[in-house]
N, CA, C and O atoms as CSV, one atom per row, in Angstrom:
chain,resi,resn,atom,element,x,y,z
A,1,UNK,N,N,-4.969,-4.221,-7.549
A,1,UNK,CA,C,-5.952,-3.174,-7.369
A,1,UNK,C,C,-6.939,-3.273,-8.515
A,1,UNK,O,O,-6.647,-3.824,-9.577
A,2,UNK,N,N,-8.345,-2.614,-8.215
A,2,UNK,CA,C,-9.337,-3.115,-9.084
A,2,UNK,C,C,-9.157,-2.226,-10.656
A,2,UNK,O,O,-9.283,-2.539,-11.840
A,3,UNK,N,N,-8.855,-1.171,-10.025
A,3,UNK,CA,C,-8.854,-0.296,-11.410
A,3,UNK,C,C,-7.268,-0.434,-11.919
A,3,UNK,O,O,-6.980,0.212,-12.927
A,4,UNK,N,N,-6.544,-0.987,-11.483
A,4,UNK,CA,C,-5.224,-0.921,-11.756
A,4,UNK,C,C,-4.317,-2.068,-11.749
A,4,UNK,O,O,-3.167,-1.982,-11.319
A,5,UNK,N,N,-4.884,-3.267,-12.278
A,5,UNK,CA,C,-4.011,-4.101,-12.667
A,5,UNK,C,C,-2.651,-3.996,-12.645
A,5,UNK,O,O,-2.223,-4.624,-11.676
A,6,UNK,N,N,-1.624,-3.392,-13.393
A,6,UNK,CA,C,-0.547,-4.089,-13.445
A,6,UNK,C,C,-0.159,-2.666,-12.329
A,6,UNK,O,O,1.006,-2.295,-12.473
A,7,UNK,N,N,-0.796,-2.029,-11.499
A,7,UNK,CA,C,-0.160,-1.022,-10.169
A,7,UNK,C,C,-0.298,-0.227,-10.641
A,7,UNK,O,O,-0.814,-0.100,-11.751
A,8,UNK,N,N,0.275,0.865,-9.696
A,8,UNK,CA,C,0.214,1.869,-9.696
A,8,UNK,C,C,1.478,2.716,-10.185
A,8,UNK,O,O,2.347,2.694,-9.314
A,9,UNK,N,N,1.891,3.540,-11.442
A,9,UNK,CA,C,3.200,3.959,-11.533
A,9,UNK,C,C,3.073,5.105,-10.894
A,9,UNK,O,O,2.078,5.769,-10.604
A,10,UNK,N,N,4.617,5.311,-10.641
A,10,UNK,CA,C,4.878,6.512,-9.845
A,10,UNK,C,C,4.399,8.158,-10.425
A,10,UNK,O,O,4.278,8.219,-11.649
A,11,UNK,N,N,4.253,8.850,-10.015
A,11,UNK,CA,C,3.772,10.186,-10.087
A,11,UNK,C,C,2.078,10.044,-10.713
A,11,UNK,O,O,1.511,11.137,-10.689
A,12,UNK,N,N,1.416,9.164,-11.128
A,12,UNK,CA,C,-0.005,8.531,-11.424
A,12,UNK,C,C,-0.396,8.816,-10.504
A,12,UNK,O,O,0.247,8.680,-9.463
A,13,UNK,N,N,-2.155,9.552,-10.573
A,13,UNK,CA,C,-2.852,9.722,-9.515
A,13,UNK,C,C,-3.924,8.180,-9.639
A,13,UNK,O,O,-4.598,7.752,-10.576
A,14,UNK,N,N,-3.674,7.624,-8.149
A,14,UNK,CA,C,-4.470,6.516,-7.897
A,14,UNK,C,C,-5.526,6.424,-8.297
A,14,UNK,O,O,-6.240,7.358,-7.933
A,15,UNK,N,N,-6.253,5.324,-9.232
A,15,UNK,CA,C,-7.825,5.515,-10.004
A,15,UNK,C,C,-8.662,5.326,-8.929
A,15,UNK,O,O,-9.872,5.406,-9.138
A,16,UNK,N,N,-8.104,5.001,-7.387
A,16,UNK,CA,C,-8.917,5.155,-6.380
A,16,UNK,C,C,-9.074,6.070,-5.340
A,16,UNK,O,O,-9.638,5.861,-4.266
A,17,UNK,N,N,-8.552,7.078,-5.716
A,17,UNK,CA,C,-8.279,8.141,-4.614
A,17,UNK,C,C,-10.379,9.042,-5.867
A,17,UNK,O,O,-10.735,9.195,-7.036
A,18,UNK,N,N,-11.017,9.317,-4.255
A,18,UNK,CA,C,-11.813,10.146,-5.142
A,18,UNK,C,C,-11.522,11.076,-4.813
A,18,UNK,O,O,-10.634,11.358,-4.009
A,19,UNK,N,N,-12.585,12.085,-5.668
A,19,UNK,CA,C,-12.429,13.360,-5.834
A,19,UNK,C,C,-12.805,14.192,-4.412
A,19,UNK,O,O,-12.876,15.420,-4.462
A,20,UNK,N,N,-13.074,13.386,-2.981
A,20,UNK,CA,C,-12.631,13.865,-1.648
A,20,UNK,C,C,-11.621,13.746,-1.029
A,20,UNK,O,O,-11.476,13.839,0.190
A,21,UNK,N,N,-10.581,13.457,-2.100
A,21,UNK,CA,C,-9.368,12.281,-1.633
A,21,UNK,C,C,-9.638,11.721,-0.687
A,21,UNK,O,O,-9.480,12.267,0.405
A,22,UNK,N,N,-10.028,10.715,-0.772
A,22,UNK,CA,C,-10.140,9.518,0.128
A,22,UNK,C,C,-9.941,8.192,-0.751
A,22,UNK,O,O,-10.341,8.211,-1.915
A,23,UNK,N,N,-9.359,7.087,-0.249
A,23,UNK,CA,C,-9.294,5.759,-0.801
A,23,UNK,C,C,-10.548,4.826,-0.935
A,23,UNK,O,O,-10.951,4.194,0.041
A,24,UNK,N,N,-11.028,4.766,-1.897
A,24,UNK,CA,C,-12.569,3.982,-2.380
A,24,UNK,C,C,-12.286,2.400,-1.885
A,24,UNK,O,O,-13.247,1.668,-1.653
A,25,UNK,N,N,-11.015,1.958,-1.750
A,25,UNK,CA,C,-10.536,0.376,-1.273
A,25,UNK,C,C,-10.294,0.730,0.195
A,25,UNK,O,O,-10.371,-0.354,0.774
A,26,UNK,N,N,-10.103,1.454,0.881
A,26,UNK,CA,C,-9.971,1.543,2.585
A,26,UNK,C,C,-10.809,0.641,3.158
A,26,UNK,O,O,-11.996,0.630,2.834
A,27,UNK,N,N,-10.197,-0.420,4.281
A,27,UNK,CA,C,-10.980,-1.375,4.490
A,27,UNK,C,C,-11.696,-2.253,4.205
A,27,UNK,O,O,-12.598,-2.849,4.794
A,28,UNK,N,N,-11.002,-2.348,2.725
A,28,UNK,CA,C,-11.136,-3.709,1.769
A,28,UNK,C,C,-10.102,-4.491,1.610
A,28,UNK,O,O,-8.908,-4.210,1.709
A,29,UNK,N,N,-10.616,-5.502,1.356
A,29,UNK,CA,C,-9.021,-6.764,0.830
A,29,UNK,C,C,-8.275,-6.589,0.090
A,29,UNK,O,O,-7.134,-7.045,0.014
A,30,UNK,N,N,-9.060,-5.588,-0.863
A,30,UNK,CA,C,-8.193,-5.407,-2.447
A,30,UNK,C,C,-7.219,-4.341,-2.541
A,30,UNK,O,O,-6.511,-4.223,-3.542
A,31,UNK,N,N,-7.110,-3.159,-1.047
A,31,UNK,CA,C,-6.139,-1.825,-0.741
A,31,UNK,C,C,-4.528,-3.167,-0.547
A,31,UNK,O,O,-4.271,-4.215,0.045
A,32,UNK,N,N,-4.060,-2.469,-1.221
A,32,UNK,CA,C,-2.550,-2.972,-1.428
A,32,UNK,C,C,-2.226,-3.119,0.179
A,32,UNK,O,O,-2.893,-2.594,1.070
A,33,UNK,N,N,-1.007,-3.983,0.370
A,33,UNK,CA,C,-0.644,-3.592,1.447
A,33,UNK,C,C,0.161,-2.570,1.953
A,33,UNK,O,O,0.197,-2.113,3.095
A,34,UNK,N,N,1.144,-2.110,0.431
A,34,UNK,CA,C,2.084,-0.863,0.801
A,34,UNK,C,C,1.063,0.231,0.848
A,34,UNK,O,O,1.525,1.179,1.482
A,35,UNK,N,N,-0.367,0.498,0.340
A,35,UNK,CA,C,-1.175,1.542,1.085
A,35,UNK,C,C,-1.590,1.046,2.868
A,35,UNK,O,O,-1.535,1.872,3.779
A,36,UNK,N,N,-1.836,0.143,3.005
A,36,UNK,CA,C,-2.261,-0.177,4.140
A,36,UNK,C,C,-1.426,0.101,5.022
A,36,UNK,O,O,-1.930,0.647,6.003
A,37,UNK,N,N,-0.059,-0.099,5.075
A,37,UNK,CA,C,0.995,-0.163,5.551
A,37,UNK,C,C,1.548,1.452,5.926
A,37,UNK,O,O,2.291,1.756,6.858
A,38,UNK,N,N,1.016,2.258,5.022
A,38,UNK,CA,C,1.573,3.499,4.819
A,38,UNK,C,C,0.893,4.687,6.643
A,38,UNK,O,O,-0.177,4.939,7.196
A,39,UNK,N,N,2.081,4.945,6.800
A,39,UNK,CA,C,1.221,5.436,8.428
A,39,UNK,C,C,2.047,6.785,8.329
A,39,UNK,O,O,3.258,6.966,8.205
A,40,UNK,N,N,0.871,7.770,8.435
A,40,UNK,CA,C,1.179,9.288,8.311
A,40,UNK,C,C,2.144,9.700,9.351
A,40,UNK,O,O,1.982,9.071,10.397
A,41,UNK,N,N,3.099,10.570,9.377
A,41,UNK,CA,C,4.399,11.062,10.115
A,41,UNK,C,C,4.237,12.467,9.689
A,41,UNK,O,O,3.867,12.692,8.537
A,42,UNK,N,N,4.544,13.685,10.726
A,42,UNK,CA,C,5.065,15.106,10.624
A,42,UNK,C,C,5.843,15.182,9.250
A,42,UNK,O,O,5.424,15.814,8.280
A,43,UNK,N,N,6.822,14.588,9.272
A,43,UNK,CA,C,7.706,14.583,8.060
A,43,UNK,C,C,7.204,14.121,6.939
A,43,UNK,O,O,7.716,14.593,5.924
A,44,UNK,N,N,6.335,13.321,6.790
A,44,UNK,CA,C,5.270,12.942,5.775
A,44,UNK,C,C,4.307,14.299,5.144
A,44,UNK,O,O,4.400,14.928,4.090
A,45,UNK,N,N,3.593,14.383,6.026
A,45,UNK,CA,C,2.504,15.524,5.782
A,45,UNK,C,C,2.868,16.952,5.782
A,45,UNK,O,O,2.347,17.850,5.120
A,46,UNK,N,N,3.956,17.038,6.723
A,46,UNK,CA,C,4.206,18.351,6.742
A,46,UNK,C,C,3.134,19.804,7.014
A,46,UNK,O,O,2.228,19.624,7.827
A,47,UNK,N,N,3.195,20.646,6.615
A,47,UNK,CA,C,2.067,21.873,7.206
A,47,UNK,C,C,1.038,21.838,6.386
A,47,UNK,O,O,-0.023,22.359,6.729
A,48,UNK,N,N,1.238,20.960,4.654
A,48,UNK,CA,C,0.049,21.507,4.013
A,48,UNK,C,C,-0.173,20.106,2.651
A,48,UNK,O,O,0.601,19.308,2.121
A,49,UNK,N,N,-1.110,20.296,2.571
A,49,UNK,CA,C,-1.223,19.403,1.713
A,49,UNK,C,C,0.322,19.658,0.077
A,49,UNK,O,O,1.083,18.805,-0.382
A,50,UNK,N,N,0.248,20.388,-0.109
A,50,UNK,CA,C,1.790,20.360,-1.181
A,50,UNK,C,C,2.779,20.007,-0.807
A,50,UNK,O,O,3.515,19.497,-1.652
A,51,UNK,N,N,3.223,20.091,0.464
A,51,UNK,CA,C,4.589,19.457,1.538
A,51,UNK,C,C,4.058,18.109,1.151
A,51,UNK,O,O,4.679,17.452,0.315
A,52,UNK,N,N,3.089,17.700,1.627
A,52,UNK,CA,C,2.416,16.142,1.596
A,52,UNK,C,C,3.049,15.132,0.333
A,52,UNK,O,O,3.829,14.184,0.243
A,53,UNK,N,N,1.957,16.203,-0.822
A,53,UNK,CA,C,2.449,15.709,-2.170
A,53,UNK,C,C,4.363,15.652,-2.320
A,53,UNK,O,O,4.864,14.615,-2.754
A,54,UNK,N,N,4.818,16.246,-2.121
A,54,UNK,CA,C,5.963,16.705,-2.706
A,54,UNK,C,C,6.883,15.489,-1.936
A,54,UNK,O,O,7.795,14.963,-2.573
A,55,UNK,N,N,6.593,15.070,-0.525
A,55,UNK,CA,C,7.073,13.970,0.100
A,55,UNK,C,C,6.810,13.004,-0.791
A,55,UNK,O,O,7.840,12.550,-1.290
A,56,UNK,N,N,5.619,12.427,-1.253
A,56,UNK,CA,C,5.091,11.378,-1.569
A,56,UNK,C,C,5.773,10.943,-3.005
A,56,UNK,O,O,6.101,9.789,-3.280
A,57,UNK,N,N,5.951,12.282,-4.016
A,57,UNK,CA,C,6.050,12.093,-5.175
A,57,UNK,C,C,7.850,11.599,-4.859
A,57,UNK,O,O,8.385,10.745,-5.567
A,58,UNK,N,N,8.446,12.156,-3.937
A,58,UNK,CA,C,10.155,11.991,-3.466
A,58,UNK,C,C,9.923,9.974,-3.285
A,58,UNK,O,O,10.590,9.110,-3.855
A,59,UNK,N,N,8.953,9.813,-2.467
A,59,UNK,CA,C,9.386,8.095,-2.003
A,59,UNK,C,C,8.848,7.484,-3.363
A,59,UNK,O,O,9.009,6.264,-3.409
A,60,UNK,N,N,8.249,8.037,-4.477
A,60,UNK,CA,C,7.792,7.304,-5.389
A,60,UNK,C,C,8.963,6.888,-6.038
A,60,UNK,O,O,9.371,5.731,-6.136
A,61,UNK,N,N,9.587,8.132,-6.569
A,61,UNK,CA,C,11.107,8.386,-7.371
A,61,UNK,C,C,12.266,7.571,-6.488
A,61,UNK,O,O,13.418,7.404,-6.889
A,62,UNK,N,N,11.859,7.198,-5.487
A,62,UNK,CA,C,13.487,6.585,-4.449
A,62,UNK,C,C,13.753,4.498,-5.427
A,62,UNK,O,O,14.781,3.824,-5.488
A,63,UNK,N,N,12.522,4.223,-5.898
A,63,UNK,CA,C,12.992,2.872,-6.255
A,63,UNK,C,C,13.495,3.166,-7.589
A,63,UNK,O,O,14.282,2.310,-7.992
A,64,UNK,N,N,13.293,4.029,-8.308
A,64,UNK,CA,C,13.884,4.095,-9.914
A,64,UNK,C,C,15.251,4.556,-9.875
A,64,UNK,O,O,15.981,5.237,-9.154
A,65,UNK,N,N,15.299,3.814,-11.099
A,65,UNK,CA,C,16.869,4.075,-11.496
A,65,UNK,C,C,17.354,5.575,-11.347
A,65,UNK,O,O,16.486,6.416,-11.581
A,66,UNK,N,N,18.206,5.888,-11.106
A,66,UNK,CA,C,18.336,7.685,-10.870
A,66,UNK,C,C,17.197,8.080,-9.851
A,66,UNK,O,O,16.708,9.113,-10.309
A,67,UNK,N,N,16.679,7.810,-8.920
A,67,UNK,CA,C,15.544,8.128,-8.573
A,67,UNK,C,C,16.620,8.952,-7.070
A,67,UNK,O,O,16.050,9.561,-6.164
């Protein structure tokens, strides 16, 4: 990623998400593929954007040790 060399760590807000949240790499070569890959679900998003977050920040924490 352009602004983010060595990735993205977990709970880090993406240096490409702007301030409309939207992805500034969407439909570029350089969007990772685990963003590309990523396909919104009920259980994902849930009713509100904080359900959303609170999913997201859970699959960040699932590869770390104790996670």
């Amino acid at each position: 990623m352009p602004k983010m060399p060595q990735g993205k760590p977990a709970g880090q807000r993406c240096a490409h998400l702007t301030p409309e949240l939207t992805c500034e790499l969407f439909g570029h070569a350089q969007r990772p593929p685990v963003c590309s890959g990523l396909q919104p679900s009920a259980e994902m998003c849930g009713s509100s954007r904080e359900q959303a977050l609170l999913w997201l920040g859970r699959m960040e924490r699932l590869p770390q040790p104790g996670g």
